[in-house]
C-alpha positions in Angstrom: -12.9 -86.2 -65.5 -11.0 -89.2 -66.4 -11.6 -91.1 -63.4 -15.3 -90.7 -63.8 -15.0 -92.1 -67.4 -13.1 -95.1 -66.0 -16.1 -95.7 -63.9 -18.1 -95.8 -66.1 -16.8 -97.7 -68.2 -16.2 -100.3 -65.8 -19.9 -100.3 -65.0 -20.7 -100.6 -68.2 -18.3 -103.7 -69.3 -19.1 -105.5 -65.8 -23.0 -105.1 -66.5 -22.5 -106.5 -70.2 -19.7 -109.2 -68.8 -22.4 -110.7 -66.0 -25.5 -110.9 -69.4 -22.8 -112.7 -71.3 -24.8 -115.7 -72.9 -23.5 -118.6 -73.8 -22.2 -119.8 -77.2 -23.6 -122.7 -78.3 -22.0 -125.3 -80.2 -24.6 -127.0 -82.2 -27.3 -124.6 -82.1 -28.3 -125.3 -78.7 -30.0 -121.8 -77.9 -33.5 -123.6 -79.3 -33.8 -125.2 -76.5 -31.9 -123.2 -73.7 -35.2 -121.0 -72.4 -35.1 -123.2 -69.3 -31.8 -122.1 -68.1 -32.3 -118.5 -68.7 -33.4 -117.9 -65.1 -30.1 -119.3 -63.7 -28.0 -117.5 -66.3 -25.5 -114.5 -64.5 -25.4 -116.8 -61.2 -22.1 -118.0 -59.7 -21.2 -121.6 -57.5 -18.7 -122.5 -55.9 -17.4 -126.3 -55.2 -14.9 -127.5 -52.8 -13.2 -131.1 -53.7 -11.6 -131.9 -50.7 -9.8 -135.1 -51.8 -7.5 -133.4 -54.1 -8.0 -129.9 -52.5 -9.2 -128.1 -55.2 -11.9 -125.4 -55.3 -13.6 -124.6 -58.1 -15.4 -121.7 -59.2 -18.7 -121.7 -61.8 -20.6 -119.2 -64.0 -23.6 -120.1 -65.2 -23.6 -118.6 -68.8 -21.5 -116.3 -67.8 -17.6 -115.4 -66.1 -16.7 -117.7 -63.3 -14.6 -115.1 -62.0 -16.2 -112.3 -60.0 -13.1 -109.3 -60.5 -13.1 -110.3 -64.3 -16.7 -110.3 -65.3 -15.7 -109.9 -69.2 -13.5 -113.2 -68.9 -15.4 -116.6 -70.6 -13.9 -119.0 -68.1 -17.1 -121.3 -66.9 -15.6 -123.2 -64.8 -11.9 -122.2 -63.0 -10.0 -124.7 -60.8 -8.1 -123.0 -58.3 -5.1 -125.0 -56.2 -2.3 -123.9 -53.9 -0.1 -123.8 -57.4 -2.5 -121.1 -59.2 -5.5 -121.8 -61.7 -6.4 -123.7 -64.3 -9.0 -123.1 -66.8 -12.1 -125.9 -66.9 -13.8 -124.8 -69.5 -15.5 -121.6 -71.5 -18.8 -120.9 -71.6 -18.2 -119.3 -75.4 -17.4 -123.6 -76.3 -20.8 -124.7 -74.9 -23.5 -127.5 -75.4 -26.9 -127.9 -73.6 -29.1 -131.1 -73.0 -32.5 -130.6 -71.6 -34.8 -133.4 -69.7 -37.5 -133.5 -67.5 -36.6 -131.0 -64.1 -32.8 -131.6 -65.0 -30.3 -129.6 -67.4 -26.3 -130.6 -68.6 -24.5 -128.0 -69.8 -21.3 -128.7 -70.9 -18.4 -126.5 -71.2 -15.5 -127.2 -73.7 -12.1 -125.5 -74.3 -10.2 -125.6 -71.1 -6.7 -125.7 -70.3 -4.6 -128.7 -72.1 -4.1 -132.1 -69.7 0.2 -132.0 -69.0 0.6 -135.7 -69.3 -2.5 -137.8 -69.5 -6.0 -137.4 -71.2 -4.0 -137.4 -74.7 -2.9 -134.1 -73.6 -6.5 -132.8 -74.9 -8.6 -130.1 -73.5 -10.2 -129.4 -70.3 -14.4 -130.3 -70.3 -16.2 -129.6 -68.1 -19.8 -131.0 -67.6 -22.8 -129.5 -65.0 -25.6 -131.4 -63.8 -28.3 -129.0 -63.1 -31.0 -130.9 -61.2 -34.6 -129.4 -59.6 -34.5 -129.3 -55.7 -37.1 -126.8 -55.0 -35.7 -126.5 -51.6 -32.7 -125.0 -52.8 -33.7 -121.2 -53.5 -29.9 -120.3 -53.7 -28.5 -123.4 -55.5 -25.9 -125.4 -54.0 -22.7 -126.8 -56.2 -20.5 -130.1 -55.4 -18.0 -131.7 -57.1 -19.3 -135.5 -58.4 -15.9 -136.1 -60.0 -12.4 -135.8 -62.3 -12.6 -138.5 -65.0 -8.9 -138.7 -66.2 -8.1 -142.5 -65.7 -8.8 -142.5 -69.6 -6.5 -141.4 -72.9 -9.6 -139.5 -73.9 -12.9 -137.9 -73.5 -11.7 -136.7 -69.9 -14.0 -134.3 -68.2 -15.2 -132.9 -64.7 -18.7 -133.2 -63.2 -20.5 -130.8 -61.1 -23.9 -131.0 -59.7 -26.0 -127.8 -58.8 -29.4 -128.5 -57.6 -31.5 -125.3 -57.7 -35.4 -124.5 -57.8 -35.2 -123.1 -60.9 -34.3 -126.0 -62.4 -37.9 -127.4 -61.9 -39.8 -127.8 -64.6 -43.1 -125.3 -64.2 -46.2 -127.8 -64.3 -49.0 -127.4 -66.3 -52.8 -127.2 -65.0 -54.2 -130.2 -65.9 -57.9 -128.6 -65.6 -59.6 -128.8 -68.9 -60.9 -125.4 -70.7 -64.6 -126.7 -70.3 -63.5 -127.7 -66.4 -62.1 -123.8 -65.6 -65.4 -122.4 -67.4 -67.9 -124.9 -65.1 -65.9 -123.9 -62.1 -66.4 -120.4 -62.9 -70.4 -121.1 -63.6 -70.6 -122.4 -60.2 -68.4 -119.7 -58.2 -70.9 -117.1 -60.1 -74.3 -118.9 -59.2 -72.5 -119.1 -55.8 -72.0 -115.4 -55.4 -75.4 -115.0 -57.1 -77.4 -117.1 -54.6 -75.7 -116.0 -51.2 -75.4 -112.3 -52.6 -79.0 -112.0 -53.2 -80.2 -113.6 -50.0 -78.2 -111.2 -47.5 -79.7 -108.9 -49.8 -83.2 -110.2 -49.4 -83.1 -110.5 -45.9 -81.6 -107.6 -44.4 -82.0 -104.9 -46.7 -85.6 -106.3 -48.4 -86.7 -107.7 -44.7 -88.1 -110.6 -46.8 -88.7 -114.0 -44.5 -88.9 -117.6 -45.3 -88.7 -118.7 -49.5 -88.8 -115.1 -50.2 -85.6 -114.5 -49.5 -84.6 -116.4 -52.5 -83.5 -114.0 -55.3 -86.1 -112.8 -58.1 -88.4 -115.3 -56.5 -91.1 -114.5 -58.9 -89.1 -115.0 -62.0 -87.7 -118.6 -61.1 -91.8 -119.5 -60.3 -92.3 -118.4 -63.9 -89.8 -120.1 -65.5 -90.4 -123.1 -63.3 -94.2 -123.1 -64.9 -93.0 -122.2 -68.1 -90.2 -125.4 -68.5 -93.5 -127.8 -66.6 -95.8 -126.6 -69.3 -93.4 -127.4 -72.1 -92.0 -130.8 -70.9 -96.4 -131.7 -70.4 -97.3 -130.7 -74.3 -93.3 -132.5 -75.3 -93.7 -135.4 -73.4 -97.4 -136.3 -72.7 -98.9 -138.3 -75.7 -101.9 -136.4 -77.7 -100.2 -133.4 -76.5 -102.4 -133.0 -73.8 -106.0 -133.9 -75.8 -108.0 -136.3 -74.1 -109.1 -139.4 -75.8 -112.4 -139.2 -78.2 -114.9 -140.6 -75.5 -115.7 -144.4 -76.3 -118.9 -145.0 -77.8 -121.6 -147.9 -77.5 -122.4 -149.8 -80.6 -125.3 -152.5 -81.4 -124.8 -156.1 -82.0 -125.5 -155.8 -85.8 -122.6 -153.2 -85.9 -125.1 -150.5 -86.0 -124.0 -147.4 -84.3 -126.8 -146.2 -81.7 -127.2 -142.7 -80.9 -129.6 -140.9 -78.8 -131.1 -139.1 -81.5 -132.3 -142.8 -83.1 -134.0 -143.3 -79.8 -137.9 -142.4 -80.4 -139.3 -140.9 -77.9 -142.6 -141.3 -76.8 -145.2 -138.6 -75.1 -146.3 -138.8 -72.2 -150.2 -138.6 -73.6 -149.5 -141.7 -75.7 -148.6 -144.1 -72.0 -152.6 -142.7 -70.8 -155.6 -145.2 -71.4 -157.8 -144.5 -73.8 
């Protein structure tokens, strides 16, 4: 019974050990949504110069027997391990498709650096090639009193930033207008012509109606756009010299008795 209790528990503290979320110094979680995706993962980096490995938690234990440890960053050499820095001492800058997160608190320098803290800093840049990630060591900046630290680069995909559509609300509705009358047109021909039999312009869909509302829009725009709205002209009439109007009821009219001799 005991043995299945250790289990469990182990389960349980090495589930909660690999969530483990970094502690942000000056209240960087505001602006650590981007590196959510990458938190729980683990790098490693070789530095063959000074033949050191190093191991690297993203948010999270660098060392994989000891999830519940807060080491971020643990340098490993042929004389044991040294602490980097702790992802429970951490800051966070954010840019366009790169991230630095910084881990403070590490192991004491022994005789240079002002004897101050380890630091580590991690350049996360975008490589969309890189699915996995890949980790290298850029440097060790101790030839200083102070302000030493260690930089790592990991380029990752999901360090790229996800890229906004740059199509317009009134663009995505046109495009859907035109994918519908699209559907609408060929839809309804196959329809008309294989299942209607119609030939020719009749297989254009509810012929009929688009003949009406052709007429209908051509009578509009002729009483909108035509001047008189349509009403011919009052016909021109002839007038005398004297200004005298002469109409053919004025004009007497003489029998045809009256032309006869007498």
């Amino acid at each position: 019974m005991q043995y299945y209790i250790s289990i469990v528990l182990v389960t349980v503290v090495s589930y909660y050990g690999i969530k483990s979320e970094c502690t942000w110094k000056d209240g960087g979680h505001e602006t650590s949504g981007r590196l959510a995706p990458l938190q729980g993962q683990r790098f490693t980096a070789e530095d063959p110069d000074n033949k050191f490995s190093y191991s690297i938690g993203i948010c999270s234990s660098a060392l994989s027997d000891d999830a519940t440890s807060d080491i971020g960053v643990l340098q490993t050499t042929k004389d044991g391990t040294k602490t980097v820095g702790k992802y429970s001492s951490a800051e966070i800058k954010i840019g366009t498709n790169w991230m630095l997160l910084e881990y403070n608190g590490g192991d004491n320098y022994g005789t240079h650096c002002g004897k101050e803290e380890r630091r580590a800093n991690i350049f996360i840049t975008c490589n969309k090639k890189q699915t996995n990630g890949i980790a290298r060591v850029v440097e060790e900046n101790t030839n200083r009193t102070a302000n030493c630290y260690y930089l790592f680069e990991i380029e990752h995909a999901l360090a790229c930033q996800i890229e906004k559509s740059s199509l317009g609300t009134g663009t995505v509705i046109f495009i859907i207008l035109l994918v519908l009358i699209a559907v609408y047109l060929v839809g309804g021909f196959l329809f008309q012509r294989y299942f209607a039999g119609a030939k020719g312009i009749e297989q254009i869909p509810h012929l009929s109606f688009w003949r009406k509302t052709g007429n209908f829009l051509a009578d509009g725009c002729d009483i909108v756009c035509r001047c008189g709205g349509g009403v011919e002209p009052e016909a021109r009439q002839y007038r005398g010299i004297g200004g005298d109007d002469v109409h053919e009821e004025d004009i007497t009219v003489e029998h045809d008795e009256n032309l006869l001799p007498m």
